[in-house]
N, CA, C and O atoms as a MOPAC input file, in Angstrom:
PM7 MOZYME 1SCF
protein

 N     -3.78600 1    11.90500 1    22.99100 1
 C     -3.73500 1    11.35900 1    21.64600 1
 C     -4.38900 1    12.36400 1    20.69400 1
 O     -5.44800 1    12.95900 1    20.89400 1
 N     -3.35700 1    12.48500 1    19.32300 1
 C     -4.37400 1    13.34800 1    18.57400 1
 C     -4.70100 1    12.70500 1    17.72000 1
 O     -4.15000 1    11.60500 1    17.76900 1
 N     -5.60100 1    12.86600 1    16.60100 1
 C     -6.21900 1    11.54500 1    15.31100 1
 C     -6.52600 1    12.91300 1    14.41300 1
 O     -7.14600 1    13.92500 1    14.73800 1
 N     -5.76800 1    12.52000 1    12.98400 1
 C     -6.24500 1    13.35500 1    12.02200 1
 C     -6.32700 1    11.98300 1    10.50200 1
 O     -6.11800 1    10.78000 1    10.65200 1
 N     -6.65200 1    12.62000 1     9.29200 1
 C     -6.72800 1    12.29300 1     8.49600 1
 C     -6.15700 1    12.10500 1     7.23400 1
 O     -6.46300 1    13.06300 1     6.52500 1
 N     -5.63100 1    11.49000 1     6.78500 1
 C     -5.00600 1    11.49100 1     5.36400 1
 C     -5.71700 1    10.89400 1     4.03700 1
 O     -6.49500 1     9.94500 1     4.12900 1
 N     -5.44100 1    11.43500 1     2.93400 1
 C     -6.10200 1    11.34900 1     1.51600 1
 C     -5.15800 1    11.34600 1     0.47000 1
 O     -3.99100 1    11.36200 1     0.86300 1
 N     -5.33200 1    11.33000 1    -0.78500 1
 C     -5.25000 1    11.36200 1    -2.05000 1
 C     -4.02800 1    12.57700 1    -1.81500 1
 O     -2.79700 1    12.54800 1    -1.82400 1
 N     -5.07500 1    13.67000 1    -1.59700 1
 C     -4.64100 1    15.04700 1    -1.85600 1
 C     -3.99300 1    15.46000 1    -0.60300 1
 O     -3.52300 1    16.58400 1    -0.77500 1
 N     -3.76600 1    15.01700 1     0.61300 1
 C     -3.42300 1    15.26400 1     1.20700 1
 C     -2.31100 1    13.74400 1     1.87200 1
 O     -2.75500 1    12.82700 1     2.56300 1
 N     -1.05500 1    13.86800 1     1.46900 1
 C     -0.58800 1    11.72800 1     1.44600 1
 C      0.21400 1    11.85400 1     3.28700 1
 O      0.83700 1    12.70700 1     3.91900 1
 N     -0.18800 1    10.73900 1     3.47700 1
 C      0.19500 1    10.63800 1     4.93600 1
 C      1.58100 1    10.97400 1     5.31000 1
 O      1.74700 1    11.07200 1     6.52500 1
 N      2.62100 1    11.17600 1     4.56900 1
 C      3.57600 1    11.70700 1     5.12500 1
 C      3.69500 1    13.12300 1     5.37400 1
 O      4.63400 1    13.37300 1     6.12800 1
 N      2.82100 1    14.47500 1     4.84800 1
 C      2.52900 1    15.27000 1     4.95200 1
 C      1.63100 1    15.50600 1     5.74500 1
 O      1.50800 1    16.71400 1     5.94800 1
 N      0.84100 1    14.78500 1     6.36900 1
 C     -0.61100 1    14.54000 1     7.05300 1
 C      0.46700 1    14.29000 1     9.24300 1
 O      0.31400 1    14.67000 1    10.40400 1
 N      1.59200 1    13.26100 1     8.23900 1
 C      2.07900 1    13.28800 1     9.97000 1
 C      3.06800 1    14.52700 1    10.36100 1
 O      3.47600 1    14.60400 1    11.51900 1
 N      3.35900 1    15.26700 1     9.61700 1
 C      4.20500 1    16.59400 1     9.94400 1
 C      3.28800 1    17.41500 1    10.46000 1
 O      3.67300 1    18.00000 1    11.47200 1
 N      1.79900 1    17.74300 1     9.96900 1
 C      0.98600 1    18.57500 1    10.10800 1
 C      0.83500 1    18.16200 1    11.22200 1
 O      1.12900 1    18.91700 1    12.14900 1
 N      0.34900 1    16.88800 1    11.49100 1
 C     -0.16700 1    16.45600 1    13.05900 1
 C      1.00000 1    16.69500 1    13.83500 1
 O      0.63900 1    17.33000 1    14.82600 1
 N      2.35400 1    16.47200 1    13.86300 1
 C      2.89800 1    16.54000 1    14.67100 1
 C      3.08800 1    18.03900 1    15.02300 1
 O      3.68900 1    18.14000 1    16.09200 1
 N      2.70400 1    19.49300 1    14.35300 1
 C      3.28400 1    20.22500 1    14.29800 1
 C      2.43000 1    20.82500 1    15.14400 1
 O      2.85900 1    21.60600 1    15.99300 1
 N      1.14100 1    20.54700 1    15.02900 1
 C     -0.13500 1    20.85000 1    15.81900 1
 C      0.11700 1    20.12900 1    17.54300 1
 O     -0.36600 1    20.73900 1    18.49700 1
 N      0.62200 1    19.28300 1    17.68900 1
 C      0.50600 1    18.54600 1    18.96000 1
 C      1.89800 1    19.43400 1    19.68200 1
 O      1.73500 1    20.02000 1    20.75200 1
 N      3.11200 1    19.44700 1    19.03900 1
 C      4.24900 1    20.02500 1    19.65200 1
 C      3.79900 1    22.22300 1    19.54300 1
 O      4.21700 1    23.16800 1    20.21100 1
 N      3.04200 1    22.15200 1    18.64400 1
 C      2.77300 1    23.19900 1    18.67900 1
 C      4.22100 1    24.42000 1    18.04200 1
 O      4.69200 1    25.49500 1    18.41300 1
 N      4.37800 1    23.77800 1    17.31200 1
 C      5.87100 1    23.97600 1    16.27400 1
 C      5.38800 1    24.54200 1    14.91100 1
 O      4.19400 1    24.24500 1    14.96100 1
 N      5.50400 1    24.93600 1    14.17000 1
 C      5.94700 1    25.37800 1    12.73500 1
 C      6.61600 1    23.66300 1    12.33300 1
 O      7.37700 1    22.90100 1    12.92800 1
 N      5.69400 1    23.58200 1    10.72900 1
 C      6.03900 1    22.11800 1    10.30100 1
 C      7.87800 1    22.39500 1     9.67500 1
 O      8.76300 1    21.54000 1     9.67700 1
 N      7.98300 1    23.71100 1     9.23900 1
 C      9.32200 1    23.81300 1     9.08600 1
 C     10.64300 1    23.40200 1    10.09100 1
 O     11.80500 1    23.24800 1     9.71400 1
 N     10.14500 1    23.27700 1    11.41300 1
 C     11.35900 1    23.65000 1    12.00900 1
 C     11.13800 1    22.01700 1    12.69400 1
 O     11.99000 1    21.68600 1    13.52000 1
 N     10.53800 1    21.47000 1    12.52000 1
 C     10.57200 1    20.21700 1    12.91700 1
 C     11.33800 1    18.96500 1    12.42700 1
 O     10.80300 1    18.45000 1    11.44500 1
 N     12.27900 1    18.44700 1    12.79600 1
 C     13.28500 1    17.54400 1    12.11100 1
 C     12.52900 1    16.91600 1    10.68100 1
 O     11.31300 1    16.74300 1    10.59500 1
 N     13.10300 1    16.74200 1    10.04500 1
 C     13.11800 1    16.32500 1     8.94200 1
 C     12.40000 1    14.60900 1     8.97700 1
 O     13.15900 1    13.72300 1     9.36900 1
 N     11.03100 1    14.23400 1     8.58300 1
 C     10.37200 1    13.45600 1     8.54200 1
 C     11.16300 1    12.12500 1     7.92000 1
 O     11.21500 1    11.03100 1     8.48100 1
 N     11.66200 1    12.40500 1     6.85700 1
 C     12.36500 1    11.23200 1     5.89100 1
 C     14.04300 1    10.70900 1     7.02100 1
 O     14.84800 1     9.82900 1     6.71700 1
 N     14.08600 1    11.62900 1     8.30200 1
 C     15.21000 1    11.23700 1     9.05300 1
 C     14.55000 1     9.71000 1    10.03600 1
 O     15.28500 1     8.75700 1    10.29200 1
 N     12.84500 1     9.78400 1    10.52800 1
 C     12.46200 1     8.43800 1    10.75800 1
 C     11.52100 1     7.70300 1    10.36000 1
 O     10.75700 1     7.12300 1    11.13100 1
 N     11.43700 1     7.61200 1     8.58500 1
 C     11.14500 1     6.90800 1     7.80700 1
 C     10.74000 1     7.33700 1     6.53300 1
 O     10.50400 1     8.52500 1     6.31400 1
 N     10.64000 1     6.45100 1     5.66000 1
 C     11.10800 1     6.76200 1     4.10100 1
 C      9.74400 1     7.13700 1     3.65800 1
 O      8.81500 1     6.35100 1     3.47600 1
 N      9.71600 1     8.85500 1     3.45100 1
 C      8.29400 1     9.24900 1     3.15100 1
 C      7.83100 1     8.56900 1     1.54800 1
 O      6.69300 1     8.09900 1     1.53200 1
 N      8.62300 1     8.48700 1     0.22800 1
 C      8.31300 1     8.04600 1    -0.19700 1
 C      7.53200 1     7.05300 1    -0.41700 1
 O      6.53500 1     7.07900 1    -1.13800 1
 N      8.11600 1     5.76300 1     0.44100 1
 C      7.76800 1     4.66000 1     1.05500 1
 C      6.38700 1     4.42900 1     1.50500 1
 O      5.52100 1     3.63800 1     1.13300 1
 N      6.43200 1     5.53100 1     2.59600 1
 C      5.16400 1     5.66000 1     3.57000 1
 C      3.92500 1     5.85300 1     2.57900 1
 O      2.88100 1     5.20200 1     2.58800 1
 N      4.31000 1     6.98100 1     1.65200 1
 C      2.86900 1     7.30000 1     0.48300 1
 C      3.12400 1     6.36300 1    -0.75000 1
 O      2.01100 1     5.86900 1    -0.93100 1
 N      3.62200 1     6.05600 1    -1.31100 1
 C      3.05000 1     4.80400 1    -1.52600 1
 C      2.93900 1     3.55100 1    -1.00800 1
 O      3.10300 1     2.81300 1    -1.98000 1
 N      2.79400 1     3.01600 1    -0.23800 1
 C      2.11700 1     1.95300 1     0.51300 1
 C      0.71400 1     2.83800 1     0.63000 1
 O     -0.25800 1     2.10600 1     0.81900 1
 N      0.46000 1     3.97500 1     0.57200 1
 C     -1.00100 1     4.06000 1     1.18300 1
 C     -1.81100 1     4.86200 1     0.30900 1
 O     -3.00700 1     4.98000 1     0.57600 1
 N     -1.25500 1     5.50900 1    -0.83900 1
 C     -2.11600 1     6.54400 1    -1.86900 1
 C     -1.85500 1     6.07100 1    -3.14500 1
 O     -0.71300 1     6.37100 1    -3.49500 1
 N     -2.70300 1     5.22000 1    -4.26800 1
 C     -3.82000 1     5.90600 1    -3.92000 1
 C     -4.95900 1     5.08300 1    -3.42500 1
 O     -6.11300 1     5.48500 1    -3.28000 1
 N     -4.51700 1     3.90700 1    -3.18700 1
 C     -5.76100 1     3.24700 1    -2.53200 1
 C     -4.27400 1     2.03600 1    -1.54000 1
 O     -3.12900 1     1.61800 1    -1.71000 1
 N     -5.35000 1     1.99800 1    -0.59400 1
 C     -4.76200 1     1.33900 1     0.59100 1
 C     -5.58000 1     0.35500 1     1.37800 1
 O     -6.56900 1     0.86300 1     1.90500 1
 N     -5.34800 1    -1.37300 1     1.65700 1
 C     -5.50900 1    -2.50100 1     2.56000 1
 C     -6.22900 1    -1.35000 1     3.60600 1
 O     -5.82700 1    -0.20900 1     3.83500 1
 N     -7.55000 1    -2.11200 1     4.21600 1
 C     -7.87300 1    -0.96100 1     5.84000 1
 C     -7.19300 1    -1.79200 1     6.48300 1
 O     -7.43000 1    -1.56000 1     7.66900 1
 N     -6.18700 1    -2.97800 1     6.36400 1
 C     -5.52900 1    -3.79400 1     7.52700 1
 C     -4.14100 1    -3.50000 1     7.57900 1
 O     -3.32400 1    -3.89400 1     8.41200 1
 N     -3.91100 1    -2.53700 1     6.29500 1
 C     -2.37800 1    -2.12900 1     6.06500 1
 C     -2.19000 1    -0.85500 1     7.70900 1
 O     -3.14200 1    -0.10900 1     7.93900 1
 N     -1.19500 1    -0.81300 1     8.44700 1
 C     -0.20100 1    -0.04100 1     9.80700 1
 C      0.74500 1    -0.14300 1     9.93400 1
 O      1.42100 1    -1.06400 1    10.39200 1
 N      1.04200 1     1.06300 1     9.43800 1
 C      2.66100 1     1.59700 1     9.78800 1
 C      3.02600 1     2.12300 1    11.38200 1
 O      1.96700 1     2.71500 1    11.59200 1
 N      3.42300 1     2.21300 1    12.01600 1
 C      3.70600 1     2.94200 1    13.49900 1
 C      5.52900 1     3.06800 1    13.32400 1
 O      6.31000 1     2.29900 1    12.76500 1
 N      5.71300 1     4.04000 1    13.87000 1
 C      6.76000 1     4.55700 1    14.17000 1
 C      7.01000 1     6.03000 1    15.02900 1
 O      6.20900 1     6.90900 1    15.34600 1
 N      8.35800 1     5.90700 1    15.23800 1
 C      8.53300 1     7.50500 1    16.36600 1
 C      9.28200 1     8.50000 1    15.46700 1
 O     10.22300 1     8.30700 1    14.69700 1
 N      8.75400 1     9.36900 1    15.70900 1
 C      9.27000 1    10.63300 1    14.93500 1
 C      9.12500 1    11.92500 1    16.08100 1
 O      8.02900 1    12.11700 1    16.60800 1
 N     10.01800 1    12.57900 1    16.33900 1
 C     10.28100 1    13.59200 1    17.59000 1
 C      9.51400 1    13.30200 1    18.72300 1
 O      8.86200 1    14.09400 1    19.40400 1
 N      9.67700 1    11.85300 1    18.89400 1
 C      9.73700 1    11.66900 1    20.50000 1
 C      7.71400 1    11.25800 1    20.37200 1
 O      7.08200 1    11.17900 1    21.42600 1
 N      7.24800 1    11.12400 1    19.49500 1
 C      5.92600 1    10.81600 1    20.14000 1
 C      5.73400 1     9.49700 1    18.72200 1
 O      6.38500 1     9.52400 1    17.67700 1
 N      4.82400 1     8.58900 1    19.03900 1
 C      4.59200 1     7.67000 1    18.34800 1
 C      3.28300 1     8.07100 1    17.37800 1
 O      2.12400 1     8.44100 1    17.56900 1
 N      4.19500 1     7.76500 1    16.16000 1
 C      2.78600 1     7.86400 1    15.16300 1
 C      2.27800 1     6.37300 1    14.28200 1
 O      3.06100 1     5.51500 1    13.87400 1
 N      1.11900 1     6.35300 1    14.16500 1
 C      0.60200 1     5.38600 1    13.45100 1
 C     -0.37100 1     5.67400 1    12.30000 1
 O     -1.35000 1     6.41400 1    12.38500 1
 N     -0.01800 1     5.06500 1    11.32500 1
 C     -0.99300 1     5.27200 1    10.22200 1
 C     -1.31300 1     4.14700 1     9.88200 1
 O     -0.64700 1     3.12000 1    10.01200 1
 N     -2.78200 1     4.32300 1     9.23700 1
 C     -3.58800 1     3.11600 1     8.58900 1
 C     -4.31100 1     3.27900 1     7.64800 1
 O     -4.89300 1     4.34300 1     7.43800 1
 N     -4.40500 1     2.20200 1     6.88100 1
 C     -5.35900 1     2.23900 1     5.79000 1
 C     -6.81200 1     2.10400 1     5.45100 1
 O     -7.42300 1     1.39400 1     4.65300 1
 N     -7.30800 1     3.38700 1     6.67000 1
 C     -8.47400 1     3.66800 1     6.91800 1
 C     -8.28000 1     5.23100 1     6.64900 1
 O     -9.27100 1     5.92200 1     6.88500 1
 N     -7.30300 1     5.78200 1     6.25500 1
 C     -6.87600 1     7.18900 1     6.75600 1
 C     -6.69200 1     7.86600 1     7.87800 1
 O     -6.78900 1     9.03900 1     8.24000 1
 N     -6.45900 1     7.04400 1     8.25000 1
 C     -5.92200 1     8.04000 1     9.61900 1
 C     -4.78900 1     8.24300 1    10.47000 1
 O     -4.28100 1     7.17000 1    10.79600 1
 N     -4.21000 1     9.26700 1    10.94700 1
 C     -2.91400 1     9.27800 1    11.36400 1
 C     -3.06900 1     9.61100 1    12.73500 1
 O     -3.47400 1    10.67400 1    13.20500 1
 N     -2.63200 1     8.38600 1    13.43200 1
 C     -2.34200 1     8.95600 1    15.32700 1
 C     -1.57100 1     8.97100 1    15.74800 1
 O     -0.83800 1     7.98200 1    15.76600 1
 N     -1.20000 1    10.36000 1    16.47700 1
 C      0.00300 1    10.47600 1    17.31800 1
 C      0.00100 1    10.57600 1    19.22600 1
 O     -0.65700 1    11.15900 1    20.08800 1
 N      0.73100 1     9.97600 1    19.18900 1
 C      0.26200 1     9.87800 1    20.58300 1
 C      2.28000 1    10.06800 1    21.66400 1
 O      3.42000 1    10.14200 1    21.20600 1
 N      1.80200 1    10.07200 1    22.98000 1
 C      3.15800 1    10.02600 1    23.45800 1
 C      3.77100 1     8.86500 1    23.50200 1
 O      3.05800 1     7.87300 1    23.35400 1
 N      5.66200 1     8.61400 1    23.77500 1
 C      5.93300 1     7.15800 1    23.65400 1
 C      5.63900 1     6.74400 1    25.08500 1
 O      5.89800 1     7.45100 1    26.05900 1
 N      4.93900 1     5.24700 1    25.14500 1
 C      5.09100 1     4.70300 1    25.79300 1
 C      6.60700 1     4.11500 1    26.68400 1
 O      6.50700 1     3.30400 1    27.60500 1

C-alpha cells in the first residue's frame, strides 16, 4: 500500500496520477488517462477546497485500487 497526500494546491486528481506513477514506477505521462476511470473534475471538487473527513471516493484506475478522503489522503493499493 502506498498513502500520499492531497491539498488545495496540490487537488486529488493530480495527487492520484502522481501516486500511481510512483507505485507502477511509470512517467505520469504515459499512464492512461485518469478522467478514462473517473471524472477528475468531479473528484476535485467534491474535495478542494474544503472537504467532509467522512467524504470516500475509491475506485480502480490501472489495475490498482485508489481511495481518497476527506482527510487528504490518497491510497493506492493492489486490487483485491
Amino acid at each position: 500500500m502506498f498513502r500520499t497526500e492531497w491539498s488545495s494546491e496540490r487537488p486529488p486528481s493530480l495527487a492520484v496520477v502522481e501516486a500511481v506513477a510512483t507505485v507502477t514506477d511509470s512517467e505520469p505521462t504515459k499512464l492512461p488517462l485518469l478522467n478514462d476511470a473517473i471524472n477528475t473534475d468531479a473528484l476535485d471538487t467534491l474535495f478542494v477546497p474544503e472537504a467532509d473527513d467522512q467524504l470516500r471516493v475509491s475506485f480502480v484506475y490501472d489495475g490498482l485500487d485508489i481511495t481518497v478522503d476527506g482527510e487528504g489522503s490518497v491510497t493506492v493499493s493492489p486490487v483485491e
